[in-house]
N, C-alpha and C positions, 0 to 999 in steps of 0.2 A: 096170660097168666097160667102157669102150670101150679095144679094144686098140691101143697105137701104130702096128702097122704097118696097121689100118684106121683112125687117123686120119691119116696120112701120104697115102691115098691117095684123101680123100675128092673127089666131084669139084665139088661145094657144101654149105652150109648153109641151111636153112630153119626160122626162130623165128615163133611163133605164139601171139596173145594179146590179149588184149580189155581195154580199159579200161589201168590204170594197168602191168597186162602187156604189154600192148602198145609203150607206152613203154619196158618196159625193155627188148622184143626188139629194136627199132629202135637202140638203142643196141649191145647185143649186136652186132645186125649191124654195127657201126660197127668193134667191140672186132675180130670175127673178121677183118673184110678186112685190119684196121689190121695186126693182129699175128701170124697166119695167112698172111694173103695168099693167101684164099681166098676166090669169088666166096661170097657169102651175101643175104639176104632174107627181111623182116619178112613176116606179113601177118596182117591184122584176121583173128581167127578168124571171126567172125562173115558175114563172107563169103567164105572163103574154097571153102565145098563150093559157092559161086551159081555158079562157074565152069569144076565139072568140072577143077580143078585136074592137071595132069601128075606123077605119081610118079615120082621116078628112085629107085629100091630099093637103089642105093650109096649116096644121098644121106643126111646128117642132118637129122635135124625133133626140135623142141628145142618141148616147150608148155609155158607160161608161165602159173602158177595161184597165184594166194594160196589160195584157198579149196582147190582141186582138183578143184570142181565145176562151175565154169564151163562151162556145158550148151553154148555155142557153140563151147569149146576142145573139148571133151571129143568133140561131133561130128565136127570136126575131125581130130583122133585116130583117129576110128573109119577115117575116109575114106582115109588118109596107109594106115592097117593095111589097110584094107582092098583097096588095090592093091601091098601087098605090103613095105611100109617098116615100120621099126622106128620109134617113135617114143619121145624119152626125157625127161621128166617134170621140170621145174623148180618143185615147188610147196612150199609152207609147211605144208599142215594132213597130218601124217600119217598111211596107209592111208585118203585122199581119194578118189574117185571115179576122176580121172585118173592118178595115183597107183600105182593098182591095174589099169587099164587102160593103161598102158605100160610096168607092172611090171621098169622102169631109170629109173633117172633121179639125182636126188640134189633132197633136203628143205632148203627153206635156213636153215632153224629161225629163224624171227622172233620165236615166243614168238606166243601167243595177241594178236589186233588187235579191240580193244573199239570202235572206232570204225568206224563203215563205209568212210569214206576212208581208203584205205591209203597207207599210210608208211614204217612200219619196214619194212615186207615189198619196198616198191620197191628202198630200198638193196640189202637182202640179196639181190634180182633181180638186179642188176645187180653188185654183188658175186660172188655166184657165175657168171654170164656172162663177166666180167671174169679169174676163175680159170680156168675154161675154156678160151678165148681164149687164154691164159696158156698153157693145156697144151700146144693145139692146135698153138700159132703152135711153144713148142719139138718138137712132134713133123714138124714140116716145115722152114723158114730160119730162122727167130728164133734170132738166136746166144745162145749157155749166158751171156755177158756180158751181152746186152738185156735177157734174160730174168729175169738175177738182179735188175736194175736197178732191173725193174718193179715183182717179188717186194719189192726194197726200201720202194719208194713204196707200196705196197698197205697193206705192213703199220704203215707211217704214219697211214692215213689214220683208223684207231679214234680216235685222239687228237685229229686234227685238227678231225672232228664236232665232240669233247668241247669241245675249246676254243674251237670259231666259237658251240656253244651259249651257255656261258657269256659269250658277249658278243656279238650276235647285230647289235647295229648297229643303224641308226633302222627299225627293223621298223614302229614307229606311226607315224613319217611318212609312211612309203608306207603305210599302212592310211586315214591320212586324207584322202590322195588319191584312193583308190582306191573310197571307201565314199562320196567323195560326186558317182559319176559312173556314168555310167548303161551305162557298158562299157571294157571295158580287153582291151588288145592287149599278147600275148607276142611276144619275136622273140628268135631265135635262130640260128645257123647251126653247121654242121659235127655234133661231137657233143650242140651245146647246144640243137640244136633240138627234139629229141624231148623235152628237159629243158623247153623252154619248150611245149609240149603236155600235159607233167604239172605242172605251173606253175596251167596255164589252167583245168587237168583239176580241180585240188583248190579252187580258189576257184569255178568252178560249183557241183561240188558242195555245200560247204556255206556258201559269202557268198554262193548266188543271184545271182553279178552275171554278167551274159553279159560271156565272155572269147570270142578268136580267137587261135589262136596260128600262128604261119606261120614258114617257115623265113626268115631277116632279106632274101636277095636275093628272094626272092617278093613282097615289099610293095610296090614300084613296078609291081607288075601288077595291082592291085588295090585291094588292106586301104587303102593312103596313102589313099585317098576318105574315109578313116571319121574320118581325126585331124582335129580341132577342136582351137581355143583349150584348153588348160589338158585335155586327152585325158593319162588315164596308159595310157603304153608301158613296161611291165617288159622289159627287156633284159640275157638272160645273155649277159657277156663275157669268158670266158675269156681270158686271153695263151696261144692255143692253135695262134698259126700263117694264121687268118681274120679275126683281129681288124680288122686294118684296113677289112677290108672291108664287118665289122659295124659301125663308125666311122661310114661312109656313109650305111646305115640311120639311125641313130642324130642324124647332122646333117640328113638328107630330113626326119625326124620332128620334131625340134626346131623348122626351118625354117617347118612348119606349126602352130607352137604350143603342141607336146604337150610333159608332163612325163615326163621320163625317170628312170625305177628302175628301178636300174645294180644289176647282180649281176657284179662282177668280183674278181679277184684283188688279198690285200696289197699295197702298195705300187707299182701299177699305177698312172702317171699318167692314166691313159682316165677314172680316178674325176672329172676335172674336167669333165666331161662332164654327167655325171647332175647332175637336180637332186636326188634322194637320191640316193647311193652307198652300196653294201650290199657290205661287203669279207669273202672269205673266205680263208682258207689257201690260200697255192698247192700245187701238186700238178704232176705232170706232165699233158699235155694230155685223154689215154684216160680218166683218174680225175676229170676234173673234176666228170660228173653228182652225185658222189657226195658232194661239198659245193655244187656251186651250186642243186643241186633242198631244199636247208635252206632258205634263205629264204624262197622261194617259198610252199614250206610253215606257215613262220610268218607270212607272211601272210594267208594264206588263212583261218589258226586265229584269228586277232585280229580280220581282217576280219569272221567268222563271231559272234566273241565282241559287237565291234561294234555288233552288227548284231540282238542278243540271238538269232540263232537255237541250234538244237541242233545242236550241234560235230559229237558223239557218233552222232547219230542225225539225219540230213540228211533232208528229206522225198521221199517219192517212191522210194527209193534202198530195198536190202536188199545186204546184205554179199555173201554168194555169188548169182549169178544163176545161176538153174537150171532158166531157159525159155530156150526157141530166142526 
C-alpha cells in the first residue's frame, strides 16, 4: 500500500518493461500524466541499466511482468533498489522472481497464459495501471465527480470485451490482406500508439510477417517509403480527440496505394475510410487500448492459423525470458 499523502507528493513516475510490458507501461504513462497530471515515463527494461540511469528516491518505479521473471525487468529492479528507491511489482505469476524482489506491488491475476504471446495478461496490465492512475490522479486534482465518471466507464468495459468478442467484425478480411504480403505497417497516435506496437508485436510473433509500427505523425519521416500498391496499413482510430490528425496519416497512406484496416469506434463515420473497417464499443478516450488492442489480436491469431503455424508455441520465442 502506498500512502495518500506520498502519493500527493510524488515528484514523477517511472514504469518499466520488456516486450508486450512494455506496451502496457507506455500506456500507463499516458493514464498517469492524463489523470494525475503528473510528469511520468516508460522505459525498455532491457536497457535501461546501459545508461547508468539517475534515481530520484521520492520517485515511483512501477515493473511491469507477466511472468515476474523477466531477467531484464528484474535487473532493472536491482538498479532502481540499489540507488535507494522502492520499486513496486505489476506482475501475473505469484511469489515470482520480481514479485519477491520488490516485495509491494499488486498481482493482476490473468489466470495461467498457455500460449507464449501474451494477451490476457496485457489487458489486466493495463487495467490495473489504468486503477492506479485512477487513485493517483484522485489523491492529487482529479475531482471526486471525474473520477467517479471514470470508475463508471471502467467497469463497463468487462462487458464490452464480451460483446466486441462475440462479433468481432471482418477479422478474415484483414487476415487475407495481410497473409498475402510480405509486410504490414501499424499506426497509431496519442494513447493508440503503443496499442499499435502491441498490434505489430503479436502478429511477428506468431504470423512470422515483419510488422513496423510507428506513432501515425512519424510516417512522413520515413515508414511512407515502404507503402506500395495494395501495402496493408492496420490503423487504430479511436474518436479520442487526434483523430483528425490520424485522418491525414490515413489519406498520405491511401494516396500511395495502401489498404487500410480501420480499428475504430461504433458508429464513427472515419469507418468510410478503411477498406476493412473493424468497429469496436466506444469507451471514453484513456480506456480505448482496452478494446482496440482485441482486433489486433485476432488477427494475428487467424493470421497465425492461416498460415498453419503454432499459435501456442511461436518458434524461437519461450514464455518467460530469463537471460540478460
Amino acid at each position: 500500500q502506498i500512502r495518500p499523502q506520498d502519493l500527493s507528493q510524488l515528484p514523477h513516475v517511472r514504469l518499466i518493461g520488456c516486450g508486450t510490458a512494455l506496451h502496457a507501461a507506455q500506456i500507463g504513462q499516458i493514464l498517469v500524466e492524463q489523470w494525475a497530471r503528473i510528469p511520468a515515463v516508460s522505459h525498455v527494461a532491457s536497457e535501461f541499466n546501459a545508461n547508468d540511469p539517475v534515481i530520484n528516491p521520492k520517485a515511483l518505479h512501477l515493473a511491469i511482468s507477466q511472468s515476474g521473471e523477466t531477467a531484464d525487468t528484474l535487473s532493472a529492479v536491482k538498479e532502481i533498489q540499489r540507488k535507494g528507491a522502492d520499486v513496486y511489482g505489476i506482475v501475473n505469476v505469484v511469489g515470482s522472481s520480481i514479485a519477491r524482489q520488490c516485495g509491494k506491488g499488486v498481482y493482476i491475476h490473468s489466470g495461467p497464459e498457455q500460449s507464449v504471446a501474451s494477451t490476457k495478461a496485457f489487458t489486466n496490465m493495463v487495467g490495473a495501471l489504468a486503477l492506479f492512475s485512477l487513485q493517483l490522479g484522485r489523491s492529487r486534482h482529479l475531482s471526486k465527480t471525474k473520477g467517479k465518471s471514470i470508475a463508471r466507464e471502467m467497469r463497463k468495459v468487462p462487458e464490452k470485451i464480451r460483446s466486441y468478442l462475440d462479433n468481432p467484425g471482418p477479422i478474415q478480411t484483414a487476415v487475407d490482406l495481410i497473409i498475402q504480403s510480405k509486410s504490414v505497417l501499424f499506426l497509431g497516435r496519442g494513447i493508440s500508439s503503443p496499442v499499435a506496437s502491441e498490434g505489430a508485436l503479436k502478429l511477428m510473433e506468431i504470423a512470422y510477417i515483419p510488422c513496423l509500427a510507428y506513432p501515425a505523425g512519424e510516417m512522413k519521416h520515413g515508414p511512407i517509403a515502404l507503402i506500395e500498391e495494395n501495402s496493408p496499413v492496420v490503423v487504430i482510430a479511436p474518436n479520442d480527440g487526434v483523430q483528425d490528425r490520424t485522418l491525414n496519416a490515413i489519406h498520405e497512406c491511401k494516396a500511395r496505394g495502401a489498404k487500410i484496416i480501420l480499428i475504430h469506434e461504433e458508429g464513427d463515420p472515419i469507418s468510410e475510410v478503411g477498406d476493412v473497417s473493424i468497429a469496436i464499443p466506444s469507451t471514453i478516450p484513456m480506456l480505448t487500448p482496452l478494446l482496440t488492442v482485441l482486433p489486433t489480436q485476432l488477427i494475428a491469431y487467424h493470421a497465425a492459423l492461416a498460415l498453419d503455424n503454432d499459435v501456442d508455441r511461436p518458434r524461437n520465442l519461450a514464455k518467460s525470458v530469463t537471460v540478460e
